[in-house]
N, C-alpha and C positions, 0 to 999 in steps of 0.2 A: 319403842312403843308405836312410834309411828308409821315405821316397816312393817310389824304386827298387822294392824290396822288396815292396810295398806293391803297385804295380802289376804287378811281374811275378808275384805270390801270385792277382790277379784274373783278370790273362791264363789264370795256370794252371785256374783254376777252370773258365773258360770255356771252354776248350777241351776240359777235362775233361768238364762236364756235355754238350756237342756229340758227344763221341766215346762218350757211354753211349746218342744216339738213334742212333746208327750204326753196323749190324753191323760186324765185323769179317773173316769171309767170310760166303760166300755159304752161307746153308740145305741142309743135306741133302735136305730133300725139295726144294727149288727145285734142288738140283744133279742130283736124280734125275729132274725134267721135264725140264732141259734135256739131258739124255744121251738120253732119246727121242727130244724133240722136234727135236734135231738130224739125225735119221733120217727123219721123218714130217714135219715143217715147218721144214725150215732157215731158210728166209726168216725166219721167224719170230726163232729165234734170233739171225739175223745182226742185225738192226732192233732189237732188247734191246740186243744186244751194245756199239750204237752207242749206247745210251742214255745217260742220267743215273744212270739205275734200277739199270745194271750195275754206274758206280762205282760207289752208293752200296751195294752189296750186296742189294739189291732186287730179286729175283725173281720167278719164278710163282704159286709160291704163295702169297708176302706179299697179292699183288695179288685173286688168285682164291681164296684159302680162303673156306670157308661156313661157315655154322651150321647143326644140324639143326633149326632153325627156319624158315630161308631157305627161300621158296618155290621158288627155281630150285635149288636144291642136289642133288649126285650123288654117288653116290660113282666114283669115277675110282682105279683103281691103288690101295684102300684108303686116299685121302683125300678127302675130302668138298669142291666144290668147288664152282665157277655159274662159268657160261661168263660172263653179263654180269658187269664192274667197274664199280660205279658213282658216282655222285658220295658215295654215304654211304661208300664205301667208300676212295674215293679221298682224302677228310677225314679219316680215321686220322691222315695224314703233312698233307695239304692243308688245315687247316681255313681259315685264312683266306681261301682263294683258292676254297674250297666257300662259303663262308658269302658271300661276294661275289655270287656267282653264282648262288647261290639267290634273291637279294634281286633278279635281274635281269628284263628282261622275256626274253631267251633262257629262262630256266627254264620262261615260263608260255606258250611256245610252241606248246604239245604243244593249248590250249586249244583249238585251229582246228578241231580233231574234232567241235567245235557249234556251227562258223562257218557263217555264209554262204559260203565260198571251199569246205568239205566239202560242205555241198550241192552244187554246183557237180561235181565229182569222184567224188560216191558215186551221185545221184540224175544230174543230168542227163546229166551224160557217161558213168557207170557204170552198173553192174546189181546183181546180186547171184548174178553166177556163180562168184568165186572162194570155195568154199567148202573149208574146215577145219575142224579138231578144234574149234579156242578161235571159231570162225564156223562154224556147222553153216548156218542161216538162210544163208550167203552173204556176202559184201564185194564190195566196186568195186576189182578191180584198177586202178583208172585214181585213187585215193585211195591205196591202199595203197604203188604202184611211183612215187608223185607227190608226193600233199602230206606224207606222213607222213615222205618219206625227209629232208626240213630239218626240217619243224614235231616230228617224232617221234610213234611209237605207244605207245599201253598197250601196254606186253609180256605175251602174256599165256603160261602156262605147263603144261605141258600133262604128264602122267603120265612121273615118273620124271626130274624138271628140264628135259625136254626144251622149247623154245621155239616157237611156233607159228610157222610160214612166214610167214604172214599180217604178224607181227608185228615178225618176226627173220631176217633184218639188216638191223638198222635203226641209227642213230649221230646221226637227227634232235635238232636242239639243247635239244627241251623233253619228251625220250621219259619217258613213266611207266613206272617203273624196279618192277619186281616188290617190291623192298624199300621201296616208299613213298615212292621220291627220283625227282624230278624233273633231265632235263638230261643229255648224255652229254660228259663229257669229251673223251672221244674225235673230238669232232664239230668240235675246234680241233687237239687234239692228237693223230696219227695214233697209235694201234697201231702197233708196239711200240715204237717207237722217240723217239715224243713229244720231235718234234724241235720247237726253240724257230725254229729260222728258219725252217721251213715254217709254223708258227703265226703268223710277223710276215710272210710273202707277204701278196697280197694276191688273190692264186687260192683261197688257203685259206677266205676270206670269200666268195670269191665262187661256191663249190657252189651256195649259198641265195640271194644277193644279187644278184641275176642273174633276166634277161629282163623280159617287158612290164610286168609293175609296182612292180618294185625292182629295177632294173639299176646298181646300184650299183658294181659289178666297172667295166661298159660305160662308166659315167660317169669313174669311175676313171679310166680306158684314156685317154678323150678329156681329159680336165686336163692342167693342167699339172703338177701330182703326177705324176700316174700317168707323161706321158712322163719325166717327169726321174729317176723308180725307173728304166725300163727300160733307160735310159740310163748309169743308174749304178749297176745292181743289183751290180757287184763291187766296189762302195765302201759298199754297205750294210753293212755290220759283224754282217749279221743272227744268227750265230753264238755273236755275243760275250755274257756273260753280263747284264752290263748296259749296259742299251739307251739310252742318254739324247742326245736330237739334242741338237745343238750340243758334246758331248762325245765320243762314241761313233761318231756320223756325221753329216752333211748334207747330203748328195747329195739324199736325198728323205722325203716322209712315208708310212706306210703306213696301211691302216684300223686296223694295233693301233697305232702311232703318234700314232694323234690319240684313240682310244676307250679305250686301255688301258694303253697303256705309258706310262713313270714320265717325269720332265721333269727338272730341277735341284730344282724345290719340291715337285713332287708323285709321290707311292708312284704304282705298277702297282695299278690295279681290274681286276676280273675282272667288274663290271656296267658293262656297253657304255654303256648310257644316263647316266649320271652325268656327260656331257659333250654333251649333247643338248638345245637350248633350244626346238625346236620334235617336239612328233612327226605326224609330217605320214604316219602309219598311215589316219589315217582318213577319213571324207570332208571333212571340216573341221579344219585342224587345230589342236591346243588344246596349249598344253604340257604338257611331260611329266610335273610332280606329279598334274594333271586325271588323266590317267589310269592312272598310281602308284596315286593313292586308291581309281580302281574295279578296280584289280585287286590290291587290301589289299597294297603293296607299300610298307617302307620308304622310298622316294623320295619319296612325297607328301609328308613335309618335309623334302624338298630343296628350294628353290625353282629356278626356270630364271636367275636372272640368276646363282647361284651357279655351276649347273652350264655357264651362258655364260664367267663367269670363268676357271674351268678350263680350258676348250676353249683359251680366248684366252691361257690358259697357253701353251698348247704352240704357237697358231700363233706366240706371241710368240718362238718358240727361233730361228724364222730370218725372222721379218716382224717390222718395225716398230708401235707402238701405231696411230699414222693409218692403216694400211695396214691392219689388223686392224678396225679401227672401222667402216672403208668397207666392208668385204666386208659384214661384219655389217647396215648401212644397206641395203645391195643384197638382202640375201638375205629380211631383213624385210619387205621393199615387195614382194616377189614373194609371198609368202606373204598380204598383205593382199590382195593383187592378186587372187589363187589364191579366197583364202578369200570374198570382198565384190563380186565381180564374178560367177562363176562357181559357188562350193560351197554357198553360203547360200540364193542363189536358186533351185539347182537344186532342192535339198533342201524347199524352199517348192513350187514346182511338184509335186515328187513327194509330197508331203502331199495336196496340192488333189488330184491323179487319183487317190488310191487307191480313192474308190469306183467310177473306170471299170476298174479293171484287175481282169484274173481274179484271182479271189483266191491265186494259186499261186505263186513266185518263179522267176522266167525263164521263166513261162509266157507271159508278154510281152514284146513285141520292145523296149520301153521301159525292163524291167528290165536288158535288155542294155546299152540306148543308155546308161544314166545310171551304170551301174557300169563301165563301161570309161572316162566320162568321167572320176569320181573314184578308182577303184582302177588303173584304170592310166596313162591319161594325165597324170590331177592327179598321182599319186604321180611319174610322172616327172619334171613339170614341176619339183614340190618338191626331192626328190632331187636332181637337176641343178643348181638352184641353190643348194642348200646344201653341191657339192663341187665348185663352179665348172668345171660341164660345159656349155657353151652351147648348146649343138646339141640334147642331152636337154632341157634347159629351153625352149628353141624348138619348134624345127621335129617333134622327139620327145615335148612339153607342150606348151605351151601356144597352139599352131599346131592340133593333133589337138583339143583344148580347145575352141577357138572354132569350128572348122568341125561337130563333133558336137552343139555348143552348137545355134549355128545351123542348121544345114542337118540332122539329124536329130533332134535331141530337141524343138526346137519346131514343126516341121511333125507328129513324134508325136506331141504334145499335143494340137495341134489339129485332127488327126485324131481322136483321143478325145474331144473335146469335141461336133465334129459326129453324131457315131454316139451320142455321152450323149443328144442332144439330141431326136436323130429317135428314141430308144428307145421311145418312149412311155412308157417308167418314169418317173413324177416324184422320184424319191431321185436319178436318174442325172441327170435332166433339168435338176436343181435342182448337182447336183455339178457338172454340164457350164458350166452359167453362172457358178458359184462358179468355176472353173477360167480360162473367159474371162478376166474380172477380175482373176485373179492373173497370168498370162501379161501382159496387158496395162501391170498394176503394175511387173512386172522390165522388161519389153522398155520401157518410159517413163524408167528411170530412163535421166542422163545416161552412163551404163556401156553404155547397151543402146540407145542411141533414135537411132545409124549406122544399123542395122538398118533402122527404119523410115523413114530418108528425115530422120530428122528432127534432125542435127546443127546444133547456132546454126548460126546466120552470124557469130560472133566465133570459135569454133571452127572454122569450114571458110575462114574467113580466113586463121586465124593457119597453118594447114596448108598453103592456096597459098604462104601466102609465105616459110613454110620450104624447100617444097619447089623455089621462086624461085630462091632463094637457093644450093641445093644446085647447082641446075642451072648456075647463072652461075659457083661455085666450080672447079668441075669441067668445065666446057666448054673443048673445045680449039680 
């Protein structure tokens, strides 16, 4: 009786100290935005309404109050307020699931502003006609309506809390937030209504995740995931509070199913990467503590067979350990494949020419040739096979791979070389035969020497007589 007792005194507690972080109704001043706003932006109100934030007695202004320190703050109806919510603000109630996502690389998204990919978008494709208050000098609408609307902009703020066009509306995943925070909630979780099944689609992901060199949605599509979601998206339980396949559902996986969402052993992260054993970002790709560490992120003592394990958590909810083992064997050989045949050497080659090339970036037709080889063809090849899309990994990687390999990047080369040669310049003349040399070095190796005519005769054997063989199987 006294155990009884005993537990139902800690029940009480608990429920107790639960019902002191939970209003009981809703704020007067949050009941006085929404008597407006149901006048001036009902949509608005109806998307709350359906919220979490509604039961929970969570309003407008919980969300949007300011301090008169806040650089975006206004005053509104005699309360002081900022249009943007942001991740510091959304940790009030969220910190664990802020403090996740800080540590992510979503958060350091917004970096690409001093990428090679903003060049691209501000400089060659743009100019500096869109000019504003917070850009007097001008911007590249073709960065600003582009790369900033996933990667996110500085907000910047302009007399009287007002937001710069330039900069605002934005909901990009790694925006710098006027308060100092990186990241927009919002950019998973829609306004107002921050719904959890739109968050677990897999449309949601693919805003950003999407086209020539992270088609990840695209990939998606083509799986077998992805058909067996479309097939079975009114068996996904996406609704339900917690999400765990083999319990919940398993009709199919989504991308917050395998990146984010909780399993039988393991909690819900809000850092994507933490289930990532290769990151195939860049043009070689290295796992993901390598570059954790250069972007001072927590992860760098993760290691990748840890964050392998995890992963192999969740395929293990509906696949077998062999069946998981194998994918893993497949997807690692493509990757060596990727990385020792193609990205290494390429990267060699483009060392050797940089004293032929203008000193300008895509001021040369070569800077072209070698960035579409590894930002988007590599990237799709990789992608593709690390979400069992074959056709992306093929004919969309590493098909596009080998023919820009061969047929344009090494006839640019050696075009560079000739024109090094005849310069009369001996700095050029001297890089131009350094370059020979090295072209000759990759194109020699046995990865590269089809090319020149020069496969064994043990290798262009064993190929007839596979290909013998094929032919005699299948002949009618």
């Amino acid at each position: 009786m006294k155990l009884m007792i005993m537990i139902l005194s800690l029940g009480l507690i608990s429920v107790g100290a639960f019902a002191k972080t939970t209003p009981d109704t809703l704020s007067k001043t949050s009941q006085k935005c929404i008597d407006c706003h149901k006048k001036t932006s009902p949509a608005v109100v109806e998307m709350w309404g359906a919220s979490k934030h509604f039961r929970g007695k969570v309003g407008c202004f919980e969300c949007h109050k300011a301090e008169a320190t806040d650089k975006d703050q206004f005053m509104h109806h005699g309360k002081r307020i900022a249009t943007i919510v942001s991740p510091k603000d959304c940790s009030k109630c969220h910190a664990k699931e802020v403090k996740e996502f800080k540590d992510s690389h979503h958060a350091q998204a917004g970096k690409i502003l001093g990428s090679l990919d903003n060049v691209l978008a501000e400089v060659v494709e743009g100019n500096r006609g869109f000019k504003t208050a917070g850009f007097p000098h001008g911007n590249s609408a073709a960065a600003v309506n582009g790369c900033w609307q996933c990667h996110g902009s500085e907000v910047k703020v302009l007399k009287g809390g007002k937001l710069d066009p330039a900069t605002w509306p934005n909901s990009g995943i790694g925006r710098l937030n006027p308060d100092g925070s990186r990241g927009s909630c919002s950019a998973c979780h829609s306004r107002h209504k921050f719904s959890v099944a739109q968050a677990r689609n897999p449309e949601n992901c693919g805003k950003c995740h999407m086209g020539p060199d992270h088609p990840q949605i695209e990939i998606y599509k083509e799986s077998k995931h992805g058909i067996a979601f479309y097939a079975n998206k009114d068996k996904m339980n996406l609704e339900n509070g917690k999400w765990i396949p083999g319990e919940d559902y398993n009709a199919a996986p989504t991308c917050a199913t395998c990146h984010m969402s909780a399993t039988k052993t393991l909690p819900v992260t809000h850092d994507v990467g933490l289930r990532i054993s290769w990151n195939n970002r860049p043009p070689v790709s290295v796992r993901p503590e390598v570059s954790d560490k250069k972007l001072g992120l927590p992860g760098q003592n993760i290691p990748w067979r840890k964050r392998r394990d995890d992963m192999q958590n969740v395929c293990q909810s509906c696949h077998n350990k062999n069946f998981v083992g194998n994918f893993y064997i497949q997807y690692d050989a493509l990757i060596n494949l990727y990385n020792n045949k193609f990205a290494k050497p390429g990267l060699k080659l483009m060392k050797a020419v940089k004293p032929l090339l203008i000193p300008v970036k895509f001021a040369n037709k070569l800077d072209f040739i070698w960035f579409e080889i590894w930002h988007h063809e590599g990237r799709r090849a990789r992608h593709g096979a690390s979400m069992m899309g074959p056709d992306y990994t093929h004919w969309h990687g590493t098909y596009e791979i080998a023919k820009h390999f061969y047929v344009k990047m090494i006839p640019e080369l050696r075009k560079l070389s000739k024109e090094g040669k005849a310069s009369g310049d001996k700095v050029k003349i001297a890089a131009a035969k350094n370059l020979d040399k090295v072209i000759e070095e990759v194109l020699n190796h046995p990865d590269h020497m089809w090319f020149l005519g020069k496969m064994s005769k043990e290798e262009a054997a064993r190929r007839k007589k596979n290909a013998d063989q094929f032919k005699k199987r299948y002949k009618k």
